[in-house]
N, C-alpha and C positions, 0 to 999 in steps of 0.2 A: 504493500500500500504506500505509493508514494506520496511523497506531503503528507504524512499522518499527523503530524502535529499542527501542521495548519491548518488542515481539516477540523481536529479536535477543539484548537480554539475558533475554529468557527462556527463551531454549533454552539460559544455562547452571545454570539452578534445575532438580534432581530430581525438583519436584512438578510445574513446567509445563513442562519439557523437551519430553515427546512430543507434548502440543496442542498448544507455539508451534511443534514442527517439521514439523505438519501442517499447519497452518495456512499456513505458508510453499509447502510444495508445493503446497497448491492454490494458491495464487496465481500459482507458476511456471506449471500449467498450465494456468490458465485466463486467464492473458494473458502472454505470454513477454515482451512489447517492454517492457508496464508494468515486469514485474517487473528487468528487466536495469538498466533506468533509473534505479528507485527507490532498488537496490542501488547503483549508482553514484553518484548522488546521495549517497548517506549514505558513501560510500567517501572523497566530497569533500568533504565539508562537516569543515567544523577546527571546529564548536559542538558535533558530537559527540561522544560519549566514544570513547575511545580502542578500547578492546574491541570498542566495537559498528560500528566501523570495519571493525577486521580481521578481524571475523565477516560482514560484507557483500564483503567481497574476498575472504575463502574462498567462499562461496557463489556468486558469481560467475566464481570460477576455474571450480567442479565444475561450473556450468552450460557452461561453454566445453570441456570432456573429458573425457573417460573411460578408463578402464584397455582395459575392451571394446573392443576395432577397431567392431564395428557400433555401440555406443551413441556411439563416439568419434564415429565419422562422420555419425550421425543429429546428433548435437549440433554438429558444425562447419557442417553444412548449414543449422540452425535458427538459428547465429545470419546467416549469409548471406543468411535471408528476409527478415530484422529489416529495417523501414526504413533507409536511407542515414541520414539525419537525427538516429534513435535510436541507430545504433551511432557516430555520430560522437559525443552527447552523452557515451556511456559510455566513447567513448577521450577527451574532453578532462576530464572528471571526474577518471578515475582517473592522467591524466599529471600533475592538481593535487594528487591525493592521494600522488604517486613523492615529492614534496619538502615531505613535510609535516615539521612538527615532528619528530613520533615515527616514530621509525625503523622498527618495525613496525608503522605503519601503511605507509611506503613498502616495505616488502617484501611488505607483501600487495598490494600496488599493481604491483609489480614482477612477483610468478605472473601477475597479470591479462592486463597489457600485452604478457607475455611467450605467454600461451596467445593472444591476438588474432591476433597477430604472428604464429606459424605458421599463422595459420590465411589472413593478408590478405597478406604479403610473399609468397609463394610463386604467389599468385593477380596483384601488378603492384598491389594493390588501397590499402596504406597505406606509401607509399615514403619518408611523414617521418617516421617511428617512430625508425629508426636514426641521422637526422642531428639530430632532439629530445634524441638522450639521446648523441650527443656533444655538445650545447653542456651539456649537465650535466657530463659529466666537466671540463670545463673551469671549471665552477664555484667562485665563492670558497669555496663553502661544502662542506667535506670530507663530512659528512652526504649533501649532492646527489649528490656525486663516489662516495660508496661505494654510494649505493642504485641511480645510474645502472650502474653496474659491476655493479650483483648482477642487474638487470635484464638488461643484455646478456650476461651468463652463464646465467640461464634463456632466453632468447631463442636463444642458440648451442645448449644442448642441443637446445631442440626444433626448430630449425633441422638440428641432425647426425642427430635421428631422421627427419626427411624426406629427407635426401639417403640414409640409408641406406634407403630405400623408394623409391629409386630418382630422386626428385621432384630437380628443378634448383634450384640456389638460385643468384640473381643473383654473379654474383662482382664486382660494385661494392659490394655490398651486404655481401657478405664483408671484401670488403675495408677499407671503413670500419670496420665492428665490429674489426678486427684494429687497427688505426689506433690505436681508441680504447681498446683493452684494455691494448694496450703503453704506452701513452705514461701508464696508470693505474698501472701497471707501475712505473713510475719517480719516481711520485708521492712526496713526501718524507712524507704522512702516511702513518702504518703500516695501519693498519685501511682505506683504500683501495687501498694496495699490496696486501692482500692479495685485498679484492674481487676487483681487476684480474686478481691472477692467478689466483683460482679459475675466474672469466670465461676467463682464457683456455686452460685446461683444454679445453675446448669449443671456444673459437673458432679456434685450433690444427687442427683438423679441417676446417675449413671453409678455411683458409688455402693449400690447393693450389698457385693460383698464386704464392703469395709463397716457398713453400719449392722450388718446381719449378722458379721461374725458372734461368736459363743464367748471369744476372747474381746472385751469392751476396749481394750488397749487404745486403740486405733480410734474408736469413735468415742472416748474419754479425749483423747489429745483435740480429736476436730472440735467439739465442745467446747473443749478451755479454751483454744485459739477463738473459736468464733464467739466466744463471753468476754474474752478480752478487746476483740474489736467493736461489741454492742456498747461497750464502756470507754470506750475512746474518748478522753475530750478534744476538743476542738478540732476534728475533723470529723463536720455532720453527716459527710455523703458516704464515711466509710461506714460510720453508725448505722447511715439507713439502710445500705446495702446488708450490712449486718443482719440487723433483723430483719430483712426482707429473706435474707437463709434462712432465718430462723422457722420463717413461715416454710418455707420450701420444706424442711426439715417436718415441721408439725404434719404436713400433707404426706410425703413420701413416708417418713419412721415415726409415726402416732406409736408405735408397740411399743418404743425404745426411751420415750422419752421422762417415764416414771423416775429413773435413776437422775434426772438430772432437772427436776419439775423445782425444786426447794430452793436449788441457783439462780432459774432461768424468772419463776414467777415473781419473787421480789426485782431482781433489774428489770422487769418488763411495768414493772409498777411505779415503780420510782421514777422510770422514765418518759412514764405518762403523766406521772405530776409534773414533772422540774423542767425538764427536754422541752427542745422547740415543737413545734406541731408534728413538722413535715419529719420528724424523729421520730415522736412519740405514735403518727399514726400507724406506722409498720409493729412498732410494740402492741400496738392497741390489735392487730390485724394478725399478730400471733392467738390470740386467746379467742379470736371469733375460726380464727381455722382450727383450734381444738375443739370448738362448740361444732364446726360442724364437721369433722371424723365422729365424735360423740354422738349426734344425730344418728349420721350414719352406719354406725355398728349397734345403735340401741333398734333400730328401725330394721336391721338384717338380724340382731337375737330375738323380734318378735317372728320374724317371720321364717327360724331356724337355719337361717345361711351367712351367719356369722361366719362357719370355717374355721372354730378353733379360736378365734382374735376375744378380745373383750375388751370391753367399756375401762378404761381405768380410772374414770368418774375425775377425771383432774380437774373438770368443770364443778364438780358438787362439792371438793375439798376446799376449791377455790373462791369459794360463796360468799363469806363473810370478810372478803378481804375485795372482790370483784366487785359487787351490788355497789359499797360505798363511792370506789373507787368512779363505776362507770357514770351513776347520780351525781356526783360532784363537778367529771366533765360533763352531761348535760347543760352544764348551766354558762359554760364558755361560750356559747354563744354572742360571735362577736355585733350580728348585725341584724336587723330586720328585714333586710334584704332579702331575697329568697332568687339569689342568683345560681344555684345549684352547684355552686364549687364545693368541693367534699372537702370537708374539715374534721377536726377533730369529734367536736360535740356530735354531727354525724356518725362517724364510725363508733361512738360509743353508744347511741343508739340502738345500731346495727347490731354490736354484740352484747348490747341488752339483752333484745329482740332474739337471740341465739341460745344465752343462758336460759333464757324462761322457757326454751324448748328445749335444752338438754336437763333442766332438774324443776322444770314443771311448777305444782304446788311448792316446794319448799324453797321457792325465790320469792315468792307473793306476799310477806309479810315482812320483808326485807324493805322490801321496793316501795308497798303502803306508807312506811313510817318515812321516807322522803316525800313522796307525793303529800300528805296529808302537812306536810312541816312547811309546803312552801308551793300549797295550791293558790292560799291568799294573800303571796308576798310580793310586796309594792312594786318589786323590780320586777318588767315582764322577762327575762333571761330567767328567771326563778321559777315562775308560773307556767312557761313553756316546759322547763325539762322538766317539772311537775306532771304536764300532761302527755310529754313526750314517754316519760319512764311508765304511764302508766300505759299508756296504747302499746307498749314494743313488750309487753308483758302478755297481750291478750293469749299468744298463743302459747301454747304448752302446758299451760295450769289448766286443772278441770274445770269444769261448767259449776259442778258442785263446791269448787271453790271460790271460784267467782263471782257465786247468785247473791250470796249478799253484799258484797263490796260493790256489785255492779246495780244493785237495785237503789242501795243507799245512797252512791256518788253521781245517778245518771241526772236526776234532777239539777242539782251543781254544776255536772258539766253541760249541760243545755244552758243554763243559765249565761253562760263563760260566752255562749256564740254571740253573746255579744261584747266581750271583752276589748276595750278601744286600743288593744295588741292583736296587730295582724297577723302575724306569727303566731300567738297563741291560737286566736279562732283558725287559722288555718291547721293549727297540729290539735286542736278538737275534734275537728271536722274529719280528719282524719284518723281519729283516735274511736270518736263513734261507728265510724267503718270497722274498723278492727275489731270493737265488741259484737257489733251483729254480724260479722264474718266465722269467729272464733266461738263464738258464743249465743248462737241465733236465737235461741229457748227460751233465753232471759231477757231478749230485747223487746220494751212493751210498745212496737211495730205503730198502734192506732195514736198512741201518745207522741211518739218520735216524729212521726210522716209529717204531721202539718209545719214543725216547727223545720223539717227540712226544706218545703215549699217555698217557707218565707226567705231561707237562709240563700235561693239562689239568686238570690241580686246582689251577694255581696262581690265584693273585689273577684277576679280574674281568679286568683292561688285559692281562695277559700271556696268560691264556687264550684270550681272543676272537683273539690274535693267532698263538697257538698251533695255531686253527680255521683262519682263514686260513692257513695252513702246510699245514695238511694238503688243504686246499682246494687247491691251486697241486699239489700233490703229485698230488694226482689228475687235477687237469685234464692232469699232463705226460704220461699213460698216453694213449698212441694208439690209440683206440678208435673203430672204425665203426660209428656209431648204430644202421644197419642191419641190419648182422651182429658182434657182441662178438666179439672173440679167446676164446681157450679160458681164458688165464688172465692176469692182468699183475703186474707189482713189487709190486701192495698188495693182490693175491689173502688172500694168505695172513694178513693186518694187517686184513682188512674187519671179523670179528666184532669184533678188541677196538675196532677203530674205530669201528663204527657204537655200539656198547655206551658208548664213552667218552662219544661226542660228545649221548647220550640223557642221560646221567646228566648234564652240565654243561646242558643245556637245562633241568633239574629242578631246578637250584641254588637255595637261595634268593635266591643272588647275580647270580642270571643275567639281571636286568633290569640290571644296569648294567655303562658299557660295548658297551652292544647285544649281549653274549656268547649272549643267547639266539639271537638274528638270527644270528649270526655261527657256532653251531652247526651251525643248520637247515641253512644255506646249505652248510656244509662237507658237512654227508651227503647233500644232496642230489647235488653233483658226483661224491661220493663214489660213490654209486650210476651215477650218468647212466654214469661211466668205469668200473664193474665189469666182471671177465670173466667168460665164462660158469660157473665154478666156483662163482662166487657166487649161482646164482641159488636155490640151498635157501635161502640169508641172506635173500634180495632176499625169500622168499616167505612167510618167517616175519617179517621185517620189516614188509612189509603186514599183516597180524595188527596188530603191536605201533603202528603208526600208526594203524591203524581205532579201536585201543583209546583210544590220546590221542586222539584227536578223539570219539568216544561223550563221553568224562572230562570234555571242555571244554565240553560244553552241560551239564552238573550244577551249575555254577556258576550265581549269582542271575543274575551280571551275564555273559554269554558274551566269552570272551576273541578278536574278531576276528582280530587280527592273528596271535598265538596258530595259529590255527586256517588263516589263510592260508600261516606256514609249512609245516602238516604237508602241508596238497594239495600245498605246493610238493615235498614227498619223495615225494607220493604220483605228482605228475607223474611225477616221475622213473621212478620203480618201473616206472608203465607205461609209457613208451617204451621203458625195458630189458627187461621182461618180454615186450610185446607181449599175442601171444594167449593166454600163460600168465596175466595176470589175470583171465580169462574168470570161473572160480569164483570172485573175489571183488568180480565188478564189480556184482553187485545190491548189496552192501554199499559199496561205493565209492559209488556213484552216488546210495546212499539217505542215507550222511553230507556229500556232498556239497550235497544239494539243503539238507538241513540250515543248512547253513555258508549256503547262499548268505539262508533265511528268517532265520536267527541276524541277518545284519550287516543285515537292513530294519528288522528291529523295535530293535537298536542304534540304527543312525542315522535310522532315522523318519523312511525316504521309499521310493521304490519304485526301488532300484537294485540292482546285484549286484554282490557280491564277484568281483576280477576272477581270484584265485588257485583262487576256484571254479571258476571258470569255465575257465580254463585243464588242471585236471583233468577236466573234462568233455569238454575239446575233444581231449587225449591219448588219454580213451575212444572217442571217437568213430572215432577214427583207425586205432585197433586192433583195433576189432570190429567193424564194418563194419556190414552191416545186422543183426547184432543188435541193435546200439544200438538199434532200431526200437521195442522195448517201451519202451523209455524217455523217449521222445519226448512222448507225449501227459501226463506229468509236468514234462517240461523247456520244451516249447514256451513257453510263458507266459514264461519266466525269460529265454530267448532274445531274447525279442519285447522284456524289459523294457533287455535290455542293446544293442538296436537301437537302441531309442529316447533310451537316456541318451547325448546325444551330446557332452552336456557332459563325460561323463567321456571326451575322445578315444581311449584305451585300452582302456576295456573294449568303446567300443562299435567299435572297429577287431579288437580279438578274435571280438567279435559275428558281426561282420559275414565278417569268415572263416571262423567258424564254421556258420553257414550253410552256405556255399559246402564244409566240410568233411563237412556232413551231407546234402548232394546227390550227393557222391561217394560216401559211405559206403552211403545207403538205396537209392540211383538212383531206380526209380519211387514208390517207398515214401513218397519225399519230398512229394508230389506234395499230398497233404491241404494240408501246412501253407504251399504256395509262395504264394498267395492273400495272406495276412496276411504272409508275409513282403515281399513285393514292393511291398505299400503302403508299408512302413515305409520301405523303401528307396527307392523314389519320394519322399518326402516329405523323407528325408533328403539328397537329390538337389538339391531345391527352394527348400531352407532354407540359408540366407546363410551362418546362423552356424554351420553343419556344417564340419566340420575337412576339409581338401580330400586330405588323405591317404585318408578316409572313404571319400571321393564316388570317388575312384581306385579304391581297394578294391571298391567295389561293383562296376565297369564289369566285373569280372573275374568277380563273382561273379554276373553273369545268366548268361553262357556255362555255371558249374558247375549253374543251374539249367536250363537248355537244354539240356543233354546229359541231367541225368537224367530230367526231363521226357519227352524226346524228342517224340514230338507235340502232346501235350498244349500247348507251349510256344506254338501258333500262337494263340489266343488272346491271349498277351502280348505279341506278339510287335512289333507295329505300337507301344504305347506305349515298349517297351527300344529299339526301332532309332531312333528319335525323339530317345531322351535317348541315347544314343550317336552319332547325329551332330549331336548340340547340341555334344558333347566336343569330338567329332573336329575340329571349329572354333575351338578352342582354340588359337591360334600362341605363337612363341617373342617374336613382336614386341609382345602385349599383357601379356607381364611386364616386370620393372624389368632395365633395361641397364645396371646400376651393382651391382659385385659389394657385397658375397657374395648381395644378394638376388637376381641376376639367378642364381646359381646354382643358390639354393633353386627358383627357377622352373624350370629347366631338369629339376634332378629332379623334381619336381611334373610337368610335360608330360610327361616319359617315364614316370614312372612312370601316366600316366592313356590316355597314347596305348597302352602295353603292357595295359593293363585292358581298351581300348574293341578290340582286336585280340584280346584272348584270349576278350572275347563274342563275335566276330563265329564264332572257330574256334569255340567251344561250341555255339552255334546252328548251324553248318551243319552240322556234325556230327550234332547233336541229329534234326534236320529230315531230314535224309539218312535215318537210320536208319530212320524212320517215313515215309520214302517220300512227304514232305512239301514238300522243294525246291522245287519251285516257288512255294512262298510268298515266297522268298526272293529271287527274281530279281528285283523290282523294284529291291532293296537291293545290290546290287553295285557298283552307281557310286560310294554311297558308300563303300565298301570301297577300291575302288579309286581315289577321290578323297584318302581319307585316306592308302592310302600312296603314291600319288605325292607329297603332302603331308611325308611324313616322308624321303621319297628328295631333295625338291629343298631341306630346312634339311638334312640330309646334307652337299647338297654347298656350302649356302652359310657354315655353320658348323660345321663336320665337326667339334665335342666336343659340338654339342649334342642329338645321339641317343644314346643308349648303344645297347651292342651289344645288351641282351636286347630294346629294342624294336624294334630293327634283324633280330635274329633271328625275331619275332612276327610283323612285316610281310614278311617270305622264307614263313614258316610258313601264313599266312592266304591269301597268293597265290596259294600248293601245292595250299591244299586246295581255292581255288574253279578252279584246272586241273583237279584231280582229277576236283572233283565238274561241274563244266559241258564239260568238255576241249572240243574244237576252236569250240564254240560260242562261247566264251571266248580262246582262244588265235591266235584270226583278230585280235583286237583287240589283244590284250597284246606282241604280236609286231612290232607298229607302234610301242609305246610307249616313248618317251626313258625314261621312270621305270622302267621292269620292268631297263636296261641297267644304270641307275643304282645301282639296286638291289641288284643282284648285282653289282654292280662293289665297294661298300661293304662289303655281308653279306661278299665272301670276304674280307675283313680281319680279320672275327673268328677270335679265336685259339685259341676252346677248339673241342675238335672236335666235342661236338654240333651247333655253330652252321654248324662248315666240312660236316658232315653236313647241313644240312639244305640249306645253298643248292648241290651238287651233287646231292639229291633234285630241286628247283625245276628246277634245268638240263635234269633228265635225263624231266620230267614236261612239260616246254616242248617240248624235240627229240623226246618221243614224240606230241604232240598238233600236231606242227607250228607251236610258234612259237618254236624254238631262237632263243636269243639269245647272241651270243658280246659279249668282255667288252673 
């Protein structure tokens, strides 16, 4: 590349910016080896300027990764092709460029080495990367010693993003970086110390073996090192990084940390009194990450999949020394302001709010004797964290513990909403939320409501919180989606509520805050939990929402978002309504399709509004093949929300959508499955389709195979294909290292329950139309895939869930049904069919226990009874 460096400083000049930064991509792609070289070169060369140094070492990073998983991967693979020769040039370039003069030329040097390095350590491929940049730490020169350290701290992150993708990293390899991070650690220059321990932020994760061993040697030394830099004075940022290990430490070694709690909880306290904020909030941010491990292993011992670990209650020990402590910052509250910067008084809130969920009851009378000391003190900073400490309390103590403190004080705190502290009524307002969230049994609902009506004209912050209120208020109403109650607690409150909550969306104030968002949302629940007395409101309400939405395309510019709240009421309306919006669904359907053209021509491309969309799919739902006129207007907009796969959402809407409009039309459907089922193939095919997508789809040929019914034997050979491409999916080609191996496990079941819900749609479909024997070829692998789900069953019995486990009982049933003895001469020989039903009757709900005594009793009438 000649001229490189004149090129490079010309991509930071306005007038040649976009030439030189064309000019550069062709060269990347029309010779990758040349260009990684040339950049490297110029990355090493010290005759260069400085700038155009660290403009060849960003460009060389972007060429080694990407944010994309697929472009990530196409680019780790491309520099893999690179000759050996040429990528060796580019790692000894830029290892000259880690200790250059200028420091930010060695941190651009440092991304580099650090993107190589996940990409060849993992692979056995550059094993001196790590022992190069400890003889740097060892370095006379503090310069080397900090850039080495910032290096193996980028190196550790993208080292801990592969092991959490399940990928192994060497633990010699670990362990060296660990070696060299601490021993930087203790380094007497400061600006290295703290490299070191930003670096070891990251390499702390990778440290397993050193914190797990049996022998504490090793993670007794990292302790004291890292309790002598929490106590550092005057150097804040190494403090903070400090305890920000700290945290890293609570998250990764919860087991470990008993032995060392007596050291660590006194300096985390002390330095939440004395310490600056921006110090003390990471101390403060250690104790809310023990609250929640403690959550979370008390909430896995309820449910028996603790695994051995336990609670070490360092939350309950810490009670009487925490409560005071967290009460007291409550009251720093520097401002009235409600600018949202997180502060101290904040996060002590927060792990208020934590404790009263990891020791319940026995924090509540703690937390009373602050509230009650300083509900009626003159200073509003006093009165707030008054109402603060009492709201962040709601969860975790019982209902029986709360009914008389919550009976005696609610009168008090109503009274407060008018308190002439903004702050206060706004953290009332939200503190009444939290009671009838937490607590809905004890909230007297007919006494509350009016005085929330009055409360939305206050200010922007108090209002939007006075929506939520009444939001929570409604969700507490027990309401069956399918059949409404006759009437509930806010029957009688719905007119002036839905009336209040219209006029505050109209506010001129009602952009900030989010109080307009925070309206919609409220009527919307509001509606969903109506009882049927309300449904004259509900009907003259649709009027009054068709009407805002006509209003909102008058405008030059149409207000999107705007326009997605109202579908989001107008959703509502019809699931509550049902077949009552029959008469106003040509009008629905016609501002919708609206809404959906409105947001193309906004963002100027061919996508859909997913809130539109989601009101379409309610219609669909409720009218069933009426919808059918509608269709040949909607198709196009469906097809376009298939294909946007980039939006995962809408086009997961889409896509059930379909499958919504094959139940609704049945044969009716039958025009548009052609065009649908390409898209769907396609999106089947394509890499970068969201795998929740591709799941969803499996489910959604059977909703087309049922309404098809004959029709379907045409497609029928390309779906069975891509269903058992699925069905070959195991639990052993995901990552064995949680939480990803998790994410996998729901992924498989969610795709194994898709590819069994086609196989029922289809035989069902085919049955009808007297078609079946199309389908006999296809049995084996039906029957291949679930003896497949019967034998990970029983070799890791959580890695099925029950509904896929119920789908494979269900799919069985119906090829007994539909083949019986021709079928059940075979099945009746089969380990899997025992296994099967051995598993299914564990399920707890009783559809599930219904369906595998159907199975039983369709086996022992076809003659291949199987006992368990």
């Amino acid at each position: 590349m000649a001229g490189l460096t004149e090129l490079l400083l010309a991509t930071l000049e306005p007038n040649s910016r976009a030439q030189a930064e064309a000019q550069i991509k062709q060269a990347e792609q029309a010779n990758v080896e040349q260009y990684f070289t040339a950049l490297a070169q110029e990355l090493g060369n010290a005759q260069k300027p400085t700038i155009a140094r660290q403009l060849s070492g960003l460009l060389l990073k972007n060429g080694l990764a990407a944010k994309d998983p697929k472009r990530d991967l196409e680019l780790k693979q491309r520099w893999g092709n690179i000759p050996v020769n040429s990528r060796n040039l580019v790692k000894e370039a830029t290892t000259t460029a880690l200790i250059a003069t200028e420091l930010d030329v060695g941190k651009a040097a440092a991304q580099v080495l650090a993107k190589i390095g996940a990409i060849e350590i993992p692979e056995g491929q550059w094993d001196g990367l790590v022992p190069l940049l400890l003889q740097h730490v060892t370095n006379t020169d503090p310069r080397a010693r900090q850039v080495s350290l910032i290096t193996l701290g980028y190196l550790c992150e993208e080292l801990v993003m592969l092991q959490e993708e399940g990928k192994a990293i060497n633990e010699g390899i670990a362990n060296n970086v660990l070696t060299a991070v601490v021993q930087g650690m203790r380094d007497p220059d400061v600006p290295t110390k703290l490299e070191a321990t930003r670096a070891f932020y990251h390499a702390v994760v990778l440290a397993q073996r050193n914190f797990r061993n049996e022998n504490p040697q090793e993670r007794d030394f990292i302790m004291e090192v890292l309790h002598e830099l929490c106590k550092m004075q005057g150097a804040e940022m190494v403090q903070i990084a400090a305890f920000e290990c700290l945290v890293q430490i609570a998250t990764e070694y919860y087991d470990f940390l008993l032995a060392y709690i007596n050291i660590i909880g006194p300096l985390t306290w002390e330095t939440i009194r004395s310490q600056p904020e921006k110090v003390a909030i990471p101390a403060m941010e250690f104790w809310s990450t023990i609250c929640d491990e403690e959550i979370d292993l008390l909430e896995m011992a309820a449910c028996g999949q603790a695994g051995g670990r336990q609670c070490l209650n360092l939350t309950q020990q810490a009670l009487p020394h925490l409560v005071p402590l967290l009460t007291e910052t409550l009251t720093k509250q520097q401002s009235e302001e409600d600018d949202d910067t997180w502060n101290l008084a904040m996060a002590a809130g927060t792990c208020l709010g934590l404790v009263a969920q990891v020791t319940g009851d026995n924090c509540v009378d703690l937390v009373l004797g602050f509230v009650s000391s300083n509900f009626e003190n003159q200073a509003w900073t006093y009165r707030e964290a008054a109402v603060l400490a009492y709201g962040s309390i709601m969860e975790g103590p019982s209902s029986e513990k709360m009914r008389p403190v919550v009976e005696q004080s609610l009168s008090h705190l109503v009274n407060r909403l008018d308190d002439p502290s903004v702050a206060v009524r706004d953290t009332l307002a939200w503190t009444l939320g939290r009671i009838a969230m937490f607590h809905p049994t004890i909230v007297p609902t007919k006494a509350l409501a009016p005085i929330l009506g009055r409360k939305l004209t206050d200010v922007p912050r108090v209002a939007s919180n006075i929506c939520w209120c009444i939001q929570v208020l409604a969700e507490s109403q027990e309401v069956d989606f399918i059949e409404a109650p006759p009437t509930t607690d806010l029957s009688e409150f719905f007119p002036a509520f839905a009336e209040g909550l219209l006029m505050v969306s109209a506010r001129p104030d009602c952009m900030e805050k989010n109080l307009r968002m925070s309206a919609y949302n409220a009527l919307s629940v509001l509606v969903a939990h109506s009882g049927n007395d309300c449904n004259g409101h509900l009907e003259q309400l649709t009027q009054e929402m068709l009407k805002h939405l006509a209003t909102s395309f008058q405008t030059p510019d149409p207000e999107c978002e705007l326009q997605g709240y109202i579908c989001g009421v107008l959703t509502s309306i019809i699931q509550r309504l049902r077949g009552r919006v029959q008469p106003a669904a040509d009008q629905m359907m016609e501002q919708c399709l609206k809404v959906i053209q409105a947001y193309k021509q906004v963002k100027q491309a061919d996508v859909i509004q997913e809130e539109a969309l989601l009101t379409i799919s309610a219609l669909v739902n409720v009218l069933g093949a009426h919808f059918e006129k509608y269709m040949p207007h909607f198709e196009a907009h469906l097809r376009v929300g298939l294909q946007n796969h980039e939006d995962v959402t809408v086009c997961l809407i889409s896509t059930r959508l379909v499958g919504d409009c094959c139940t609704a039309l049945q044969t009716r459907v039958a025009p548009y499955c052609e065009n649908f089922l390409q898209i769907l193939y396609t999106n089947l095919q394509n890499q970068a389709v969201d795998r929740r997508i591709k799941a969803t789809i499996m489910s959604v040929f059977g909703d087309i195979a049922m309404a098809v019914a004959g029709d379907f034997d045409k497609y029928l050979a390309p779906v069975v294909q891509m269903l058992t491409q699925a069905s070959a999916t195991t639990i052993q080609e995901g990552p064995q290292q949680q939480p990803a191996a998790e994410e996998w496990f729901e992924y498989l079941n969610s795709l194994r329950q898709g590819v069994l819900e086609a196989y029922t749609g289809i035989i069902h479909g085919l049955r009808d139309a007297n078609k079946l024997h199309l389908f006999k070829e296809h049995v084996s692998d039906v029957i291949k895939l679930v003896a497949l789900i019967a034998d990970d069953k029983t070799a890791l019995d959580s890695a099925v869930s029950d509904s896929t486990m119920r789908a494979a009982v269900e799919v069985i049933g119906d090829l007994v049904m539909v083949f019986q003895q021709e079928l059940t001469q075979y099945l009746s020989g089969a380990p899997f069919v025992r296994q099967l039903i051995t598993f299914a009757s564990r399920i707890q709900d009783p559809k599930g226990q219904k369906t595998v005594m159907w199975l039983s009793a369709l086996l022992q009438k076809f003659g291949g009874a199987v006992t368990n």
